[in-house]
C-alpha positions in Angstrom: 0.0 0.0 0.0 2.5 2.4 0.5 4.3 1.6 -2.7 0.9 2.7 -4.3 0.5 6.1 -2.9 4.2 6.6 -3.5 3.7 6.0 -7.0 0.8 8.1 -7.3 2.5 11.1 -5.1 5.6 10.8 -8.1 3.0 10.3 -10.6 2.6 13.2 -13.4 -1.3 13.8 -13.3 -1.1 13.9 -9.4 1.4 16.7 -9.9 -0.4 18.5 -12.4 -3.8 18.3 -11.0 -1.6 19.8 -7.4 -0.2 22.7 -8.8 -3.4 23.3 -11.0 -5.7 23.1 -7.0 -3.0 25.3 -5.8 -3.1 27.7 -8.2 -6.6 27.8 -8.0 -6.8 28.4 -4.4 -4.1 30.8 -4.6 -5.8 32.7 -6.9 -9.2 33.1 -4.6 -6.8 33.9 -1.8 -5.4 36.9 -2.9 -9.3 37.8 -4.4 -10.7 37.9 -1.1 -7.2 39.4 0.3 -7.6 42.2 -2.2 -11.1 42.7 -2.2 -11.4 42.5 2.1 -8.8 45.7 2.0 -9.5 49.6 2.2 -8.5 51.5 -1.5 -8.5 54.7 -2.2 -12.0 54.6 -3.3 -14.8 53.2 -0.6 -16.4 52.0 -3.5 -14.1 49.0 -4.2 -14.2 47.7 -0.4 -16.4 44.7 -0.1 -15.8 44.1 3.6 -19.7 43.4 3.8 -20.1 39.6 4.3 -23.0 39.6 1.9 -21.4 41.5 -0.4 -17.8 39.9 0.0 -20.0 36.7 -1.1 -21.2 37.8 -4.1 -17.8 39.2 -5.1 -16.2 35.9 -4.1 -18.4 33.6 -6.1 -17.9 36.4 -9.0 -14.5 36.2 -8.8 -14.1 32.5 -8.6 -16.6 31.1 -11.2 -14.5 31.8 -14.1 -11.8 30.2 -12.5 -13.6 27.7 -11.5 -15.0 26.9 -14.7 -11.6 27.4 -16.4 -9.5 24.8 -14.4 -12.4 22.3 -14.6 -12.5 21.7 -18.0 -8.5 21.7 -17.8 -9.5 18.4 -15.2 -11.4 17.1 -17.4 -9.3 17.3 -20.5 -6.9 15.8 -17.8 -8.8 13.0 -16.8 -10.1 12.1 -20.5 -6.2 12.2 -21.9 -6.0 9.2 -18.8 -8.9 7.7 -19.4 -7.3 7.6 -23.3 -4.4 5.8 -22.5 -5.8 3.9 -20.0 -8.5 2.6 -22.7 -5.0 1.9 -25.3 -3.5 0.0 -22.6 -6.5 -2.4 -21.9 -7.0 -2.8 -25.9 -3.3 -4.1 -26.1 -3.7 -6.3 -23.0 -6.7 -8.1 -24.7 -5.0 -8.4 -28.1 -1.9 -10.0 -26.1 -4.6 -12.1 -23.9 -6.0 -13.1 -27.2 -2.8 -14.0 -29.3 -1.8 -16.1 -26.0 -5.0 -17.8 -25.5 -4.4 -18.7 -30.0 -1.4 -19.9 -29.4 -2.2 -21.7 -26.6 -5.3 -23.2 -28.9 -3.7 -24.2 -31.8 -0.4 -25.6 -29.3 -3.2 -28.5 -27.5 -4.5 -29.4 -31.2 -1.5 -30.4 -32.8 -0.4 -32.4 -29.6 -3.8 -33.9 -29.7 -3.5 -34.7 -33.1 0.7 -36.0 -32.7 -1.0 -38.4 -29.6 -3.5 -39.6 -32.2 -1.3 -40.7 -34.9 1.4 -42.1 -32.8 -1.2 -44.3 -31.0 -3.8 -44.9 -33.8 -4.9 -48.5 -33.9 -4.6 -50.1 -36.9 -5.5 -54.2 -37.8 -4.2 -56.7 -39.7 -4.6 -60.0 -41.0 -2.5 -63.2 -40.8 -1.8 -66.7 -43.0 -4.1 -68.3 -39.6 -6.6 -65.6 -39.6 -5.9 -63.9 -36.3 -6.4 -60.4 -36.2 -3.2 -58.5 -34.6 -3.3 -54.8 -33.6 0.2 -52.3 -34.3 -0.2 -48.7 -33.1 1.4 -45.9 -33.8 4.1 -45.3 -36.6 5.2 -49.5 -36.3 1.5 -49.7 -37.8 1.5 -46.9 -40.8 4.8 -49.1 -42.1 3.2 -52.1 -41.7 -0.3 -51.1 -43.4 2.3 -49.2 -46.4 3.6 -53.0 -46.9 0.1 -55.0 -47.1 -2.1 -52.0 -48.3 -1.6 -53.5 -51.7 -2.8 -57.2 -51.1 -4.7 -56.4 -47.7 -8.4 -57.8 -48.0 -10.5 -55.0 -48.1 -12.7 -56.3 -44.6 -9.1 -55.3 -42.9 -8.2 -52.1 -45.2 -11.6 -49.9 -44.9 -11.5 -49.8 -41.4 -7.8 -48.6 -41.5 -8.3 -46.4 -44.3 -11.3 -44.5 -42.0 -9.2 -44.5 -39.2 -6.6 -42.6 -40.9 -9.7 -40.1 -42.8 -10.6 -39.3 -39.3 -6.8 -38.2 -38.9 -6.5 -36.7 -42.1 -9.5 -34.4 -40.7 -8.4 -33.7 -37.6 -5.0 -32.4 -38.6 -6.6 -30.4 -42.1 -8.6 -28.6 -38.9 -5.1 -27.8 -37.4 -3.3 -26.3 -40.6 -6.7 -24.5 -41.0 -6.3 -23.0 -37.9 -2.8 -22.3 -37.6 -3.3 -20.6 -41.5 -5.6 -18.3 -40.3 -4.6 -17.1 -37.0 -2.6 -13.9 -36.7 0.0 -14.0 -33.7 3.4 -13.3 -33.6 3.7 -17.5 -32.6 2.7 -18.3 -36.2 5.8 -18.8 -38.0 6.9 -21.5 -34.8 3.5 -23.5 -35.3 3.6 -23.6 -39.1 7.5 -24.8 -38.5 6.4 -27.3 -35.7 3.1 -28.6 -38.5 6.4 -28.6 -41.3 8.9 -30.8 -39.5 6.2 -33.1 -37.9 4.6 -33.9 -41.6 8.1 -34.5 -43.1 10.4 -36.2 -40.6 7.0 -39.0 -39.5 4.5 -38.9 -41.9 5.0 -38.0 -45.5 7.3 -41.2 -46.5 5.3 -43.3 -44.7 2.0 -41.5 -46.3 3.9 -42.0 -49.6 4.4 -45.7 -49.0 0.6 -46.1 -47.9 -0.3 -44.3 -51.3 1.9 -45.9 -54.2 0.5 -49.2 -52.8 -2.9 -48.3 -53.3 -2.2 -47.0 -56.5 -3.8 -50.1 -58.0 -6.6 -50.9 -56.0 -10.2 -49.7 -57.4 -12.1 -50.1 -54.2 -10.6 -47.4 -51.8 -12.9 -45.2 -50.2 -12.9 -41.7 -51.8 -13.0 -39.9 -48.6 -9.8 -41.1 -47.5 -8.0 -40.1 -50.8 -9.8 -36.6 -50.7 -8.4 -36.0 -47.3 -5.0 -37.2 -47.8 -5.0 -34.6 -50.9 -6.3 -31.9 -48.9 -3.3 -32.6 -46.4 -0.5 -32.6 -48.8 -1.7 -29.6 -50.6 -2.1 -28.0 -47.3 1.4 -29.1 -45.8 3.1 -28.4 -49.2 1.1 -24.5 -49.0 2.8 -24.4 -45.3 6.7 -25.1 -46.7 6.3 -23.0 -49.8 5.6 -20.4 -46.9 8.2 -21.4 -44.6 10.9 -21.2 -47.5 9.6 -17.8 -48.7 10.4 -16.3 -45.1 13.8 -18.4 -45.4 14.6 -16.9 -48.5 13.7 -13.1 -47.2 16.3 -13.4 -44.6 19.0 -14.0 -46.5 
């Protein structure tokens, strides 16, 4: 608390607004002194109290007035920056809460592929599960001759993927923080050092097959083109450096 009224003893208004009420009450000081005091005319001596009233209030109104609107010229320049303050508090609030948006989706979205459940046949017709990246290798090396009972339900899996992370790059493409550039880079490396070969793989074997599903090879377009739009970027603002 004392800190406080240190800092508002020191603080620029508080001195202005001082010397402005000291002025002022200077100012009806000498008034009454002058007014309260024989001249050389009778006529100017207001030692009457009902008449040193009326001269008082006379006298101060202007003043008054005057030094009140400079208060309130005060106190709206204040108000000004005070308002200018608040407005870049809630657009740094804002770009933080963004960032911190976009920062939960793609780890929700990393979690998802690096535990995604994927199912596969065998010569004895046992169904075994793989997760995670060990499975996206393995379903890139059967894709081709996979029964289609075992490859839909991969093939949606992944769609639902493919969804979730176009929702990402969406996101991250359209927000407007100073974090951008870092999450576009983090979306970037992610996509080429785990998924694109391994996408690639998945693809060229199902080059041949006639009975994929066409939403999962409209969302795995829609990613490429989206992560390919996000490097194109990325090298742009490489390149302006230099």
């Amino acid at each position: 608390m004392k800190e406080f009224f240190k800092k508002v003893l020191i603080s620029k208004t508080f001195i202005n607004s001082a010397i402005i009420a000291l002025t002022l009450a200077g100012f009806l000081f000498l008034g009454v002194f002058v007014v309260t005091r024989h001249f050389i005319f009778d006529a100017y001596f207001l030692g009457d109290k009902g008449t040193l009233g009326d001269a008082v209030n006379g006298l101060s109104a202007p003043f008054i007035s005057f030094f009140s609107a400079i208060l309130i010229y005060i106190t709206f320049k204040e108000q000004n920056k005070a308002n200018h303050l608040q407005l870049d508090a809630n657009k740094l609030l804002q770009s933080q809460w963004q960032f911190d948006t976009a920062l939960k989706l793609f780890n929700d979205v990393e979690q998802r592929i690096m535990n995604v459940p994927l199912y596969f046949d065998s010569a004895d017709d046992t169904v075994y599960k793989h997760t995670g990246l060990e499975a996206l290798d393995l379903l890139g090396h059967k894709s081709k001759t996979m029964p289609i009972e075992y490859l839909k339900p991969n093939l949606e899996e992944l769609t639902y993927f493919f969804i979730e992370f176009d929702t990402v790059i969406q996101y991250v493409h359209e927000a407007e923080i100073p974090q951008k550039p870092f999450l576009e880079k983090k979306l970037s490396r992610f996509f080429e050092i785990k998924l694109r070969e391994r996408f690639v793989n998945i693809q060229a074997a199902l080059v041949e097959r006639k009975d994929i599903p066409a939403n999962y090879t409209i969302m795995y377009d829609s990613v490429v083109v989206e992560m390919n739009g996000l490097l194109d970027d990325e090298l742009k603002r490489w390149q302006e450096k230099k």
